[in-house]
N, C-alpha and C positions, 0 to 999 in steps of 0.2 A: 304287282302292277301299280299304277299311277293310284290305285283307289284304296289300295292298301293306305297308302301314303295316307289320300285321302282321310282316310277313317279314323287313321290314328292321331291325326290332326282336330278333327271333330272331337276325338274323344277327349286330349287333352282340353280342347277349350270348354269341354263341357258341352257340347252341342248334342251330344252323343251317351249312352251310358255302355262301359265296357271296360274290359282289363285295360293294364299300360298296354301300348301294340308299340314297337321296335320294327319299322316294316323295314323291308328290305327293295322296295320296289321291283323292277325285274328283275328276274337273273339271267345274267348272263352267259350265253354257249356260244359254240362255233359255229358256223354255215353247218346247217345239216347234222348239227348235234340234238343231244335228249332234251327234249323238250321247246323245240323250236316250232313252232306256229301253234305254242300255244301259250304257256309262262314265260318262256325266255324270250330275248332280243338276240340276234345272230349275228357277231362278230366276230371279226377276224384280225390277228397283230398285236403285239402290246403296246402300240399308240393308240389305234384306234378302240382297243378294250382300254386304256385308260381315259380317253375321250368318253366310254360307255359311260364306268363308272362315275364320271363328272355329272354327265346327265341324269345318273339315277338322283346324286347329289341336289342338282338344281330341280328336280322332281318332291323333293324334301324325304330323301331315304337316311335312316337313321343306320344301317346298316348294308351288306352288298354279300349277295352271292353269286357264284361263279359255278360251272358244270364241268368239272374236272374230266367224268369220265363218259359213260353208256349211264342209260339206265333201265330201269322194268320195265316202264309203262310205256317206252320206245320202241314201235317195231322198226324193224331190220336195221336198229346198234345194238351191240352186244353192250350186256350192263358194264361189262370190265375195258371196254373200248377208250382209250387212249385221247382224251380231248385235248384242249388247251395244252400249249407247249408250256416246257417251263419259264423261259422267259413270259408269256403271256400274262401266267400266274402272278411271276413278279413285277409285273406292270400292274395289275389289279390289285394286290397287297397294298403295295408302296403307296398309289392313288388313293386307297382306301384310307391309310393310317393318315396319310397326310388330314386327311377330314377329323382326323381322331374318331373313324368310325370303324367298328368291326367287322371281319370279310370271312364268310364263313366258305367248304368249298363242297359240293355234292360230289362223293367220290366212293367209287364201289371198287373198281380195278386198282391191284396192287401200285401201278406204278405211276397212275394220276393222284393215289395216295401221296405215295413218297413227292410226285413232283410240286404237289402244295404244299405238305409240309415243309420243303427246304425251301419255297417259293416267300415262307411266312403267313401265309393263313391261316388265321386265328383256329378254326373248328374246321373239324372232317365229320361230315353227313353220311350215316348211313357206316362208311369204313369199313366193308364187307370184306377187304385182306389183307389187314395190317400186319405187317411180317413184327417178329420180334425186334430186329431192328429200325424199324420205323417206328414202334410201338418207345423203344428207349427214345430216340430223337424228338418222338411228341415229348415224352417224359421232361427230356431236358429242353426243351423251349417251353415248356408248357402251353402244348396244344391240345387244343380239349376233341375227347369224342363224343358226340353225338350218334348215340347206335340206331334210332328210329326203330324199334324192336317191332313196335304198333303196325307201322307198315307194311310192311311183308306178312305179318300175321292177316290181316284185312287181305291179303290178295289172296293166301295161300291155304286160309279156311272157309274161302267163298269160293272152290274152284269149277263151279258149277254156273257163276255169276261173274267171273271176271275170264278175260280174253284167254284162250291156250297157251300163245306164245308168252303172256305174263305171265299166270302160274307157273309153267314150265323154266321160264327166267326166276320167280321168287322161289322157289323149291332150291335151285343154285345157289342164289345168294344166300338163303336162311342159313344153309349149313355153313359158308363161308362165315357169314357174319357169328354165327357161335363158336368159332374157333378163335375170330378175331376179335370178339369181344374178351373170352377169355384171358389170350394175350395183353390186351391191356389190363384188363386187371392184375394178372399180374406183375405187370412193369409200374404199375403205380401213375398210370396215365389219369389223369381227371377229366370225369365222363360232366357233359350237360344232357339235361333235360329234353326231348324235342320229340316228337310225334309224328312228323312229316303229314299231317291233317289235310284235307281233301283228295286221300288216296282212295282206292275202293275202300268201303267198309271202316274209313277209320276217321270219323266225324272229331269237329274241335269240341275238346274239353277234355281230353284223353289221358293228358298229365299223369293224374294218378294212377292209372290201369299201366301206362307206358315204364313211370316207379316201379310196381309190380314185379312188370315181367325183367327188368334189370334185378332186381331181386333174388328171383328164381335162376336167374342166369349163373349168379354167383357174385353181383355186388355185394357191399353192407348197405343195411337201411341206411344207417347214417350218411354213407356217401351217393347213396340214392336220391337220400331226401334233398342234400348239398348241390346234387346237381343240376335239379328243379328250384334253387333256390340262391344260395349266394353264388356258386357256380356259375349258375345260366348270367345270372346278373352282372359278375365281373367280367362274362363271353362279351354281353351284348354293351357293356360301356354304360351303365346307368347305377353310378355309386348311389344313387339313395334308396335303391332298393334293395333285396334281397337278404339282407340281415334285421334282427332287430336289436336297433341302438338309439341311442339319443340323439334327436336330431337327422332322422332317418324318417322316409316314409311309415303312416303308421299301415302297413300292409301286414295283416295278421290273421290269420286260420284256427280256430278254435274247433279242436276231438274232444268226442267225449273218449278219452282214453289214452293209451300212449301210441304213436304211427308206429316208434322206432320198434316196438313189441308187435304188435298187427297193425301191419302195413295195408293191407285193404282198408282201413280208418279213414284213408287218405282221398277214397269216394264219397265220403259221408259226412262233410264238413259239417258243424254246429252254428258257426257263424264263421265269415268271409269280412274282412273289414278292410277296405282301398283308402288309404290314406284317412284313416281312422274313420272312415263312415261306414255304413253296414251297406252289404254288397252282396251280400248272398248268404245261403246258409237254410240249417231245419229251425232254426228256432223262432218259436212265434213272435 
């Protein structure tokens, strides 16, 4: 929303204390897509979605996402349901890059997959059926996945606490999403970072638990850790973060130990340092 923006404006001027935020302002869906009358804005045409994404612009979004397909927490759309056309998409991209801003797209059904990918959006959300061939296509544009592994687990181990028709939809997609996550691994797709945060059960700061379960999935640490880190950073358009080099943000995470050996390390920071000032952490 507008407050995203907000915040992340505060924070940079210092009004505020908090990580870098890359807000996205709205996202944008269809008349009667996932997530309408509550995060998104409902649009219709690739003029008028590229009139949207102007607006998230003049809103001060440093970023833009789009509702490819269905999703969980939507009753009566199917998570795999067919949003945005593919012209749409590529009115959103092309709007988006002109900003020189990143356009991520939320997309669980196979073929609002594929239509963002050849659309050019940067990231696929979630990516519950990446066929092998889609999965090469990311490879060769380099499009990044984003599996939100956290989410679905939040819906799907609370099913006592979260609606029927959503567990009954997250139960679908988990299995889809393991299958499709797989596939990219193996095509050598470069996965980011991302937690999909104010789902049920799956509050912000989750990052490292989200690592984790990429992990166990069958990531390596090391491209686990990559895609919470220079990964995410070269997704979201902000070179002075996410590495560390000279002349680079001093953003730095101090273990006592090694992540890339235990990876749960990665909850238990020593010290947090945001552009060299100390930000968090256990140490006295």
């Amino acid at each position: 929303s507008a407050y995203a923006c907000s915040v992340a404006q505060a924070i940079d001027d210092g009004l505020a204390d908090g990580p870098t935020v890359v807000a996205a302002g709205r996202a944008l869906t269809i008349t009667g897509g996932h997530g309408h009358g509550s995060f998104a804005y409902e649009v219709d045409g690739p003029e008028n979605v590229r009139r949207a994404v102007r607006e998230q612009m003049r809103a001060g979004a440093r970023a833009i996402k789009v509702i490819a397909t269905g999703g969980v927490l939507t009753p009566g759309v199917s998570a795999d349901f067919t949003a945005f056309t593919f012209e749409e998409l590529q009115a959103a991209a092309d709007e988006a890059h002109k900003w020189n801003r990143g356009i991520a797209a939320h997309a669980i059904g196979g073929a609002g997959i594929e239509n963002a990918v050849r659309a050019g959006i940067d990231s696929i959300e979630h990516g519950s059926q990446i066929s092998v061939a889609v999965a090469r296509m990311m490879k060769e544009r380099g499009t990044f996945h984003v599996p939100t592994i956290s989410a679905l687990r939040g819906i799907v181990d609370n099913p006592d606490e979260v609606a029927g028709y959503a567990v009954e939809k997250g139960d679908q997609v988990m299995s889809w999403l393991r299958d499709s996550f797989r596939r990219a691994v193996r095509e050598g797709v470069r996965f980011a970072c991302g937690t999909d945060s104010g789902t049920p059960f799956n509050p912000h700061g989750s990052a490292p638990l989200e690592i984790e379960r990429m992990v166990d999935w069958g990531l390596t640490p090391l491209k686990a850790l990559q895609s919470a880190t220079s990964n995410a950073a070269e997704l979201l358009r902000v070179p002075e973060i996410g590495t560390i080099e000279v002349g680079k943000a001093g953003d730095v995470v101090l273990y006592d130990g090694e992540p890339l050996d235990e990876v749960s390390l990665l909850a238990a920071p020593l010290l947090v340092l945001k552009n060299g000032d100390v930000a968090g952490g256990t140490l006295p």
